[in-house]
Structure formats: structure tokens, C-alpha cells
N, C-alpha and C positions, 0 to 999 in steps of 0.2 A: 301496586308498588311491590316490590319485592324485599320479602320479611327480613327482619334478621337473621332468625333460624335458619332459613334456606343458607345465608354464607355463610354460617357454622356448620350447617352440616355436610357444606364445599370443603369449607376447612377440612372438617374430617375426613371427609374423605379421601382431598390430598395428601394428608398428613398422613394419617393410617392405611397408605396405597389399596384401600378397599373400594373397589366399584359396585360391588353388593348386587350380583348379577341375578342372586338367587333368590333378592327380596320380589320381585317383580311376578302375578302370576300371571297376569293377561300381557297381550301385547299392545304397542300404540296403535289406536284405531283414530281413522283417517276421516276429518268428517268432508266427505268429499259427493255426497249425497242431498238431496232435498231443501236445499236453498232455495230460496226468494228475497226477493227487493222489492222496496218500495220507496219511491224518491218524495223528497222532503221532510218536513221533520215533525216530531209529533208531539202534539199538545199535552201537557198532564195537568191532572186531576191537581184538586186541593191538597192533598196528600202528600204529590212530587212524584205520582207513579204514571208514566208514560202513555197515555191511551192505548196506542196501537200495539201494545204487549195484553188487554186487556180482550180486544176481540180478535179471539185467533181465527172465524172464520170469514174474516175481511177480500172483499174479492177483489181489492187493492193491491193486492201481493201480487205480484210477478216471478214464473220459477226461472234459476238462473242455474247455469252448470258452476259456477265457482262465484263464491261474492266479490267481482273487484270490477270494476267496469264494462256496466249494462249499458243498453242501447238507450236512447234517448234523453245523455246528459244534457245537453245545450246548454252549457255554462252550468248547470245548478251544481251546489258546494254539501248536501246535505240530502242523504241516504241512509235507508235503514238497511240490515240485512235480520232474515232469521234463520233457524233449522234447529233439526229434532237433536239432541245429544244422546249418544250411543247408550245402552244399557250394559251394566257389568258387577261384579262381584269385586269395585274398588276399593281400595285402601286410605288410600289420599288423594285423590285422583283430581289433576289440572288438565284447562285447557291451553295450550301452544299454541301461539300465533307468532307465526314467522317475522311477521314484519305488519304495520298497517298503515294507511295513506289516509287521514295524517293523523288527527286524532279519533279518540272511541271512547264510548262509556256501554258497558253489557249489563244486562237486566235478563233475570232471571226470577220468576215468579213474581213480575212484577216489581221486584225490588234490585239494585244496583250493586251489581258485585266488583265492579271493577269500573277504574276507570283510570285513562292518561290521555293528559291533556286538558285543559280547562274549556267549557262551553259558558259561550257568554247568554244573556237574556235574548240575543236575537238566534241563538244556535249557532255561535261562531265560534272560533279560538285559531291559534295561531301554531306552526310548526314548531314542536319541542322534539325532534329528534324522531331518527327509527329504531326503534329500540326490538327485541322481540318481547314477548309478552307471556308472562305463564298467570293465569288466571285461576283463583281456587273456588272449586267445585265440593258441590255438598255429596256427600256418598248414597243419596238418592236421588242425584238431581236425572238419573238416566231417566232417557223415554221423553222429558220435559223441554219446552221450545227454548230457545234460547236467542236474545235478541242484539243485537249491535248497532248502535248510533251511530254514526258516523260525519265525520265534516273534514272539504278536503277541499281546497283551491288549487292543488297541487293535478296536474296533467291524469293523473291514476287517484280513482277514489274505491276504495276498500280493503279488503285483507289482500296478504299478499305472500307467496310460498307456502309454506307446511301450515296444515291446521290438525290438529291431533288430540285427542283426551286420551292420557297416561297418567303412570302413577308420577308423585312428585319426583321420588328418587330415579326414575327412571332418566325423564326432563332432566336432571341434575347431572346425570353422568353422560348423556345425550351431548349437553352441550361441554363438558370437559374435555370427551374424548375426538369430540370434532372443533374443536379449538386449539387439539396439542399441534399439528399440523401448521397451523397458520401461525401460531406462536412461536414455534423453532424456525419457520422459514422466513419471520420479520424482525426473530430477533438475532438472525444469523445476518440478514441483511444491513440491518440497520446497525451494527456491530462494524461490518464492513464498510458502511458510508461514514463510520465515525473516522474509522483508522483512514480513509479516503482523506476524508475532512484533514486531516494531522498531516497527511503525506503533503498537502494542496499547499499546506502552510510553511513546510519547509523543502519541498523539492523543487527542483527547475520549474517543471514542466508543472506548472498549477493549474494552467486553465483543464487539463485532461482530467487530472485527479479532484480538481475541483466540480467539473460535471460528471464524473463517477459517484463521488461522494452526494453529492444534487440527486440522482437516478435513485441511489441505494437509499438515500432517509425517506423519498418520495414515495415511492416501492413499497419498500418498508412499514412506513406507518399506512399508506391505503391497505396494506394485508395486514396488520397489526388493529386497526379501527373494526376491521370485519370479524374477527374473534370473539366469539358470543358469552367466553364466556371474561369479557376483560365487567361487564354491566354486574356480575356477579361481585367482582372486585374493586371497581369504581362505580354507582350507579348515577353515572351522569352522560345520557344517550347523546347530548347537544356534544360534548366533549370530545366521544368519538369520535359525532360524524362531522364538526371542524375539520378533526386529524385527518377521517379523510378524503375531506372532501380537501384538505391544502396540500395532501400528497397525490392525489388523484390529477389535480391542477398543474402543477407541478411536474408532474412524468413529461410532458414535450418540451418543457422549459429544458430539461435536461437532457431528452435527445439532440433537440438542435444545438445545443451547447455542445454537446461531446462531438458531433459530425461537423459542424463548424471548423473546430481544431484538427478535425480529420480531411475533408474535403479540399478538394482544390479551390480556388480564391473565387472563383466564378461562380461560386453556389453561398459565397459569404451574404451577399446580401440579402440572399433569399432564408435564409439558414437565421441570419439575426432577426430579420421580422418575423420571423415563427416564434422564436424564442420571447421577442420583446412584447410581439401582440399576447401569448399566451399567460407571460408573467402580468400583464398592465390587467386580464380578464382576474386572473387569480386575488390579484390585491382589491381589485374592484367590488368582487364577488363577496368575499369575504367580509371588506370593511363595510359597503353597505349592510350585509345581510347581520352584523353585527350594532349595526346602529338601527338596527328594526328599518330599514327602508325598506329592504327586499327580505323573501326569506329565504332560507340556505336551499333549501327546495326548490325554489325557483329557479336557481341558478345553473342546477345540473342538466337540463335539455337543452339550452344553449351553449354549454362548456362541451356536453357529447355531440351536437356538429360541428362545434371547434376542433373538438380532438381529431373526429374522423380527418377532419380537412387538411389537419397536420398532418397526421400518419399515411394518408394520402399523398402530399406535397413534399415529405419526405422520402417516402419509400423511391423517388426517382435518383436522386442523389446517392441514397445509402447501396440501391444495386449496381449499380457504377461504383464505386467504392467496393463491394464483396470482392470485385473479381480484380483488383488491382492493391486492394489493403492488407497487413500483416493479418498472418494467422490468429494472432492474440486481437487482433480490432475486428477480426472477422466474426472470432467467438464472441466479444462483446454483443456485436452488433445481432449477432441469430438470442441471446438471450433479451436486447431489447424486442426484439421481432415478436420474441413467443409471448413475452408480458404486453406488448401492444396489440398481441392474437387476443388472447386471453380477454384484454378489456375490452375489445372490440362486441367478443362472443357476451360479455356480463352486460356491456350496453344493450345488444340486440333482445336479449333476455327483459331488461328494465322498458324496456319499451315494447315488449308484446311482441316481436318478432320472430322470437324462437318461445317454445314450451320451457314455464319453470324451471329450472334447474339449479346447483349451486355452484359458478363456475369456478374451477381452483386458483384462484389469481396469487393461492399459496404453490404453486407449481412455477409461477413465472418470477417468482421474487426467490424462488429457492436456486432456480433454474441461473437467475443470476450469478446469485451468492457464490454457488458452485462453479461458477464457472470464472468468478474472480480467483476463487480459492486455487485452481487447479488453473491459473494463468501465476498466480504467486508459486506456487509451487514449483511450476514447468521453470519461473524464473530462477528460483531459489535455488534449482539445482544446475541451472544452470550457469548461474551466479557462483556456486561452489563448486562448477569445474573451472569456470576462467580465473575466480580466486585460487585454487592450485596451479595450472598453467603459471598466473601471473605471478607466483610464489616462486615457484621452480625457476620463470626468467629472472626474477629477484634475487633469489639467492646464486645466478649465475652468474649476474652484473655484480653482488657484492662482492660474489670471491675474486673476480676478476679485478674489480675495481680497488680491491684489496691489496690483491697483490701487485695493481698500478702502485697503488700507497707505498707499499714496501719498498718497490722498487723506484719510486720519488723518493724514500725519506733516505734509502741508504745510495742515492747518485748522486754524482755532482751535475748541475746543471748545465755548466758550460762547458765541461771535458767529456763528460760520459763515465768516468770513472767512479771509479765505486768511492766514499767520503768518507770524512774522519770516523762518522757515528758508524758508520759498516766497519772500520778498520778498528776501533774499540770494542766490537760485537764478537769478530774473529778473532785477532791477536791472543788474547789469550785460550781460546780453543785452540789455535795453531802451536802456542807454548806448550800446552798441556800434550796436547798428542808427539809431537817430536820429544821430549821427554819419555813418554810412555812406550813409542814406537823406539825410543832411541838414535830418531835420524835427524842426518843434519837438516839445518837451519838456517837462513839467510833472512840478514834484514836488513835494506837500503834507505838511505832517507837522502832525497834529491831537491838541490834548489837551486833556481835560474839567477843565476849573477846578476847583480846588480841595478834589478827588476825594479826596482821604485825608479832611480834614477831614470829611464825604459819609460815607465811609465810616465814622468815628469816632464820626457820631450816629446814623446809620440801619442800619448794621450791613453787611457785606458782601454776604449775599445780596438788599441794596436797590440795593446799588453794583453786582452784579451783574446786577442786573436793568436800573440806567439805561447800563450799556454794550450791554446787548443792544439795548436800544430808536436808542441812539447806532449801531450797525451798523446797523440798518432801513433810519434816515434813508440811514446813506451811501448803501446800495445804491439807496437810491430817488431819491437826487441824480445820481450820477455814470453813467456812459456802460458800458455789456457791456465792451466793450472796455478798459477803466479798470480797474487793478489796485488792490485795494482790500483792505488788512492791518492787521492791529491789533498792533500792533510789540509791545507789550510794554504790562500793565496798562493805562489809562485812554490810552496811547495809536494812534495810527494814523497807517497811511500810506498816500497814496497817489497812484500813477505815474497819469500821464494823455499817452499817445503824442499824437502830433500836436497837440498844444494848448498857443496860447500862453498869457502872460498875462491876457489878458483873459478867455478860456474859464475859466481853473483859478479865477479871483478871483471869476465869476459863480457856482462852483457853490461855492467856499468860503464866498458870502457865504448862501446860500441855505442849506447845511446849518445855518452858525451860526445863523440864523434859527428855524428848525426844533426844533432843539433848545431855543432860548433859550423859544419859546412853547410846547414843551412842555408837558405836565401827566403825570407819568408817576408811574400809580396803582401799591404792592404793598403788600401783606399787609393789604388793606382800609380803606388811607389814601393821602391826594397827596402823594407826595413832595417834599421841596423843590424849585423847579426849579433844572437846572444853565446855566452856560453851558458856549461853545466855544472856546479860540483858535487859531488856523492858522497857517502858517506858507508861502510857495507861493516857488518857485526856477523858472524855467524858462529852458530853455535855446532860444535862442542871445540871446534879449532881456536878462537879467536874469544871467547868469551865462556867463563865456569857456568854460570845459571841462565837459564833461558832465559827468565824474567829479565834480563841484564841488556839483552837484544836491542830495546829500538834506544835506551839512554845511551847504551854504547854508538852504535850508528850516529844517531845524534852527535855525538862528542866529534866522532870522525869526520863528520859533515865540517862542524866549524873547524876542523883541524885541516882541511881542503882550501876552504874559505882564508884560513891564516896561511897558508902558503901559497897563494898566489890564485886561487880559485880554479876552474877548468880543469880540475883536476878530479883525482879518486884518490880516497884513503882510505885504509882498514883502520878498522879499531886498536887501539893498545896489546 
């Protein structure tokens, strides 16, 4: 088991960024020499000391190049291994064992210096995890045999990757600085499956985001369970290798999900029995191996020709798909590719097919992450050029749409003419400047005779139709420059800049005219015709103060109206 002091003196070492490279004087030596086995398990003395560590020159022993599965297991579960331990001028000096299948207990000089995992009275015990193993050694123990029990119902029985005697602190920073790698690349991952996660929940498109996010925790924690040195900071190996063995389980769950939503319809229902059968093994696996039925061990050499058979069954669909899917699903899919290489190459490895090694499955989970990262990014920016674009067309349609408003709030809707709230906006800038300029001034104020009456026998939309006709004339009378408003119902008004009386009275007489010979046809009949009366003020001939302008007009209008109407009048 591992001491306390060891994680204190992790601590320290994280803490105090010291790796202590100059504590160490020898190097890790490899015991990679003078093994032997010996299958079954060995009797001990009254004592509880092992026989077979007692006669070392037993011709029992078999030599083997590496202790982990010798020739003629046939089922049996219980194996000895031994070998000479290197000599050195150590400090503290442990042994490293990578990994072992499944449990062990070591004896040395006859007595038990370690041990994981419990041995029952028949030599049996049960899978508690693979954990690695730093073993402490006595600083004379060089030269001296050194022996390991073993019990393994598990496909692989003995040690398994690195076996080494080092100093302690060495092992301590061994396993820190080949841990930073796997822990920045599953905590980048799984950082990404969370924000996945959150997008799934509230964006359209959830099944995509939601099998992204599925891949990235999957990923994730099988690179995050492999970090040797998480046992330093949790020491519970079952713990780990749940996490990964339920992210390990997991990874085709989430490719055929993500391709599913990408594929054509015709691969759906191949696409959902990958996913359905692999999810039904995962919960299977687990909940048994959890209620002691099976062990978590057992589980993994049927789940690795599942996967093949997936990744196999898949790769047809997904290559079709490279050569006709978006850029950004093409990336996804070569990052799935390289973490499904990847696991391929660590199974081939777990099964004896390739030489030991450690394969980087932190290369395929970063390779991901990366490649979400720089698909948000590619978007992001290109999200903030359509957000300017769409800015620029916005702010095109406001000003435009603006000045629709303007030009709605100061028209009239049935004449065209500009309306009272435009003729209260100008009028007094027209005062102000004809004052200022000192030029004359005109102001008319016009209304159609007897227009209710009009409207009481031909109905309003006739009365509407002879104001529209009464606007034509104006615009076709008076001057671009002449302000021309229909104030309110049958009447209007209008400014005339620099024009005296005799301008405003030639074009008032000339509309009234217009109007009065009219013949103004709707709904398939002549309407009555109307007349016009006026009313004209201009300033400085006919009126002292500008401001005087439209109450004068005004007055002159009803003074039209009182004498018989169809007519024009000036002001006082």
C-alpha cells in the first residue's frame, strides 16, 4: 500500500515545483534478466513462510524471458515468479511494477514485504483493480532472490510493463511527469464534453452536440483513469478502472451516435444497433461486475472484439461520409479515427500482439479536444465576420427603415402630401428665415366647399377620392420648392418662400379654376363637381409679423367662405 509520506512528499514536490533531479545517483535498473516460474502455489511452514522461497536450488523452477505468461497454463490460476534483485549503492530504493494480473503478495527473505490483494486459504482472491505498485526495498536487499505469488483467472497471469528498482523519489517524479500529459489532455477533453453537454441542452441540434459531448467525457475519463499518478491522490485502483473501463465502453456508443446524425438514412439502422448493442454490453458489464457476478476483468476481452467489430462495421459508412461531409465533420471524424487507431494499437498491445509499450491514448483525446477547439474558433470567427456583415445590413435597413418612418409620420396617407405634423415642423423655420433673409412670404389655407354635405350623398370613399384629385391639381399648380399640406380633412395649406401677393393669388386662382371645371369620375359615375375657397396672407405686403401668416390666411379663408365661397381672398 502506499504510505502517506509518499503523498506528502507529492505534495511537496507539486507545491514547491522541485523535481529533485539531483537527489538520485544511480539510474532505474531494469529487472529484465534471470526469471523463473514455477506454476502452482506453495505450501508454508508453521511460521507462514512460504516453502518454495526456502529452497532456492529447486529444479522446479523454470527460466522465462519476462514473468507474465508461461507455456503450459491449462487453466491453472496460481503461479510463482522469482529473480535476483540488482545490487547498488541505494538510498531508498523501491521496486516498480507496472501493472500485475491480478493479484500478488512478494517475499523476500522468506518474509512478505508487500502485498495487494487478498489470498484466501485455498490461494485464491478476487480482482481489486490494476493499480501499479511501488514496493519497499531494504538498502541491502541487492544480490537477494526475490519472490512473487501470484493468482490470476484473468486471460494474462503475471507482472506486466516496466519492472525497475529505483530510488523512491525518482518513482515519485517518474510517475508525475508522465501523468502531466494525460491530465491536460482529459482535462481539456472532458472540459469540452461538459460545454458539449450544456450546448446539447439548449441548442437546436442536440443529438450532434449531445454525441460530441458522449465522445469527449468517454475519451476523457479512459485518458484520465490511465494517469498513474491520479492512485497518488485517490488510492482507490477499482475506482479508476470503473472510470475506465465505462469510458472505454462508451467510445462507439458515441461514434455511432455522432454518424447516425450525420449519415444518410440507410445506414440508420445499422448505425443504431452498434450504438444500442454496445450501450446494453456497457450497463451489462458493469452492473454485473458490480454485484460480484463477473469481474471487471473479465469483461474487457469480450468488450475488445466488440469494439473491433464496431470500428470495423463503421469505418464503411464513415468513408463515404469523408468524401461528401463538411470540413468541420471531416475533422471530427479523422480525430475519431486517430483515438479509435490508438485504442486499436493499446488492445493489440493487452493481448500480446505487439511488444509492450505505452500507447498515447493521451495523443487521441488531445487530438480531439484540439480539433473542437479550432472548429469553435474557425466558427467564432467566422461568426464575427457574419455578425459585422449582418450589423452593416442592419444598420442599413434601420436608416432606411427610418427614414420610411419619417417620411410615414410626416405624409399624408391618402393625398401624398406632406401633413399637419410636417407643416408644424417647417412653418416656423420658414417664419424665422424669411425674416432673417427679409423675403417675401406666402401663406394659403384651402378648403373644398361644402365637403361634409359631398360626403353625406356620395359616401366617403367619393369624398376620398375628390381630395385625392384636389392634391394632383395642387402639386400640379404650385412650385418644388412650395410646401404643400393637407392640414386636416378637406383642408390644406400652403407656404410659398419668396412669393408675394400677386404670385400666391395667380396660382390660388388657377387651382380654384381647376378644380371648379373638374369632372371627377368613381365608382362608374360623374361626380358632382366641387368648388375651392382660399384664403392667401403674405408677408411683408399684406401682413406686419410673420408669425401673423397662417391666422391671417385663415381669417381670409372664412372671409371667402362668407361671401359666397369659390372664391380667393387676401387677408386684411
Amino acid at each position: 500500500m502506499r504510505a502517506k509520506t509518499d503523498r506528502l512528499l507529492l505534495l511537496f514536490c507539486v507545491l514547491g515545483g522541485l523535481w529533485l533531479g539531483s537527489v538520485a545517483e544511480l539510474a532505474a535498473m531494469e529487472l529484465a534478466d534471470g526469471w523463473e516460474y514455477r506454476w502452482g502455489d506453495s505450501p508454508f511452514t508453521a511460521d507462514g513462510i512460504p516453502v518454495w522461497t526456502l529452497d532456492q536450488e529447486a529444479d522446479d523452477w523454470s527460466p522465462i524471458g519476462f514473468p507474465s505468461n508461461p507455456p503450459g497454463r491449462d487453466g491453472r490460476t496460481n503461479i510463482w515468479y522469482r529473480t535476483i534483485l540488482p545490487e547498488g549503492d541505494w538510498r531508498d530504493p523501491v521496486l516498480y511494477i507496472f501493472s500485475v494480473d491480478l493479484i500478488v503478495e512478494v517475499y523476500l527473505d522468506g518474509h512478505k514485504i508487500y502485498q495487494y490483494g487478498r489470498f484466501d486459504d485455498a490461494g485464491r482472491g478476487r480482482f481489486e483493480g490494476w493499480p501499479w505498485h511501488m514496493i519497499t526495498l531494504p538498502q541491502d536487499s541487492g544480490g537477494k532472490p526475490i519472490y512473487f505469488r501470484i493468482y490470476s483467472d484473468y486471460k494474462d497471469i503475471g507482472l506486466w510493463g516496466e519492472v525497475q528498482v529505483l530510488e523512491r523519489i525518482d518513482l515519485l517524479r517518474k510517475l508525475i511527469t508522465g501523468s502531466v500529459g494525460r491530465l491536460l489532455a482529459s482535462s481539456l477533453t472532458l472540459l469540452i464534453g461538459l460545454l458539449s453537454l450544456l450546448f446539447a441542452l439548449v441548442q437546436r441540434k442536440q443529438g450532434v452536440f449531445g454525441a460530441l459531448a458522449l465522445f469527449a467525457l468517454a475519451s476523457g475519463s479512459t485518458v484520465l483513469s490511465g494517469a498513474q499518478v491520479n492512485l497518488l491522490l485517490l488510492d482507490a485502483p477499482l475506482v479508476w478502472d470503473y472510470l475506465g473501463a465505462a469510458g472505454y465502453f462508451l467510445l462507439p456508443v458515441a461514434m455511432a451516435l455522432l454518424l447516425q446524425h450525420w449519415l444518410h438514412p440507410a445506414y440508420a439502422r445499422l448505425l443504431g444497433l452498434i450504438w444500442r448493442l454496445n450501450l446494453a454490453y456497457l450497463i451489462g458489464a458493469i452492473s454485473l461486475s458490480l454485484l460480484g457476478v463477473v469481474s471487471l476483468a473479465g469483461t474487457y476481452p469480450v468488450f475488445d472484439l466488440l469494439f473491433l467489430i464496431s470500428v470495423l462495421v463503421l469505418l464503411l459508412p464513415a468513408l463515404d461520409f469523408v468524401r461528401r461531409g463538411h470540413p468541420d465533420q471531416q475533422f471530427i471524424l479523422g480525430a475519431y479515427a486517430l483515438m479509435s487507431l490508438l485504442l486499436l494499437l493499446d488492445m493489440a498491445v493487452a493481448h500480446n500482439l505487439l511488444p509492450w509499450g505505452r500507447v498515447p491514448l493521451g495523443w487521441g483525446s488531445l487530438g480531439f479536444a484540439l480539433s473542437v477547439v479550432a472548429i469553435s474558433m474557425s466558427h467564432y470567427a467566422r461568426m464575427q465576420r457574419e455578425l459585422l456583415l449582418l450589423n452593416t445590413s442592419l444598420e442599413r435597413q434601420v436608416r432606411a427603415r427610418t427614414a420610411e418612418l419619417e417620411q410615414l409620420a410626416s405624409q399624408d396617407a391618402l393625398t401624398g402630401l406632406k401633413n399637419r405634423r410636417f407643416l408644424d415642423q417647417v412653418l416656423p423655420r420658414e417664419l424665422a428665415l424669411a425674416q432673417r433673409q427679409q423675403s417675401p412670404l406666402s401663406v394659403l389655407v384651402c378648403d373644398v366647399d361644402h365637403f361634409k354635405r359631398f360626403n353625406d350623398r356620395h359616401g366617403h370613399a367619393a369624398g376620398d377620392a375628390v381630395l385625392q384629385r384636389v392634391a394632383a391639381h395642387l402639386q400640379a399648380v404650385f412650385r418644388h420648392t412650395d410646401l404643400v399640406c393637407r392640414y386636416g380633412g378637406e383642408e390644406f395649406v400652403i407656404v410659398m418662400p419668396g412669393a408675394e401677393k400677386r404670385d400666391a393669388y395667380r396660382c390660388a386662382e388657377a387651382l380654384r379654376k381647376l378644380v371648379t371645371a373638374d369632372r371627377i369620375g368613381h365608382g362608374g359615375q360623374i361626380l358632382d363637381p366641387v368648388t375651392l375657397s382660399v384664403g392667401i396672407a403674405s408677408w411683408p405686403e399684406l401682413v406686419d409679423e410673420p408669425g401673423q401668416l397662417f391666422e391671417c390666411a385663415d381669417r381670409a379663408l372664412y372671409r371667402a367662405k362668407a361671401n359666397g365661397r369659390d372664391r380667393v381672398e387676401y387677408a386684411d
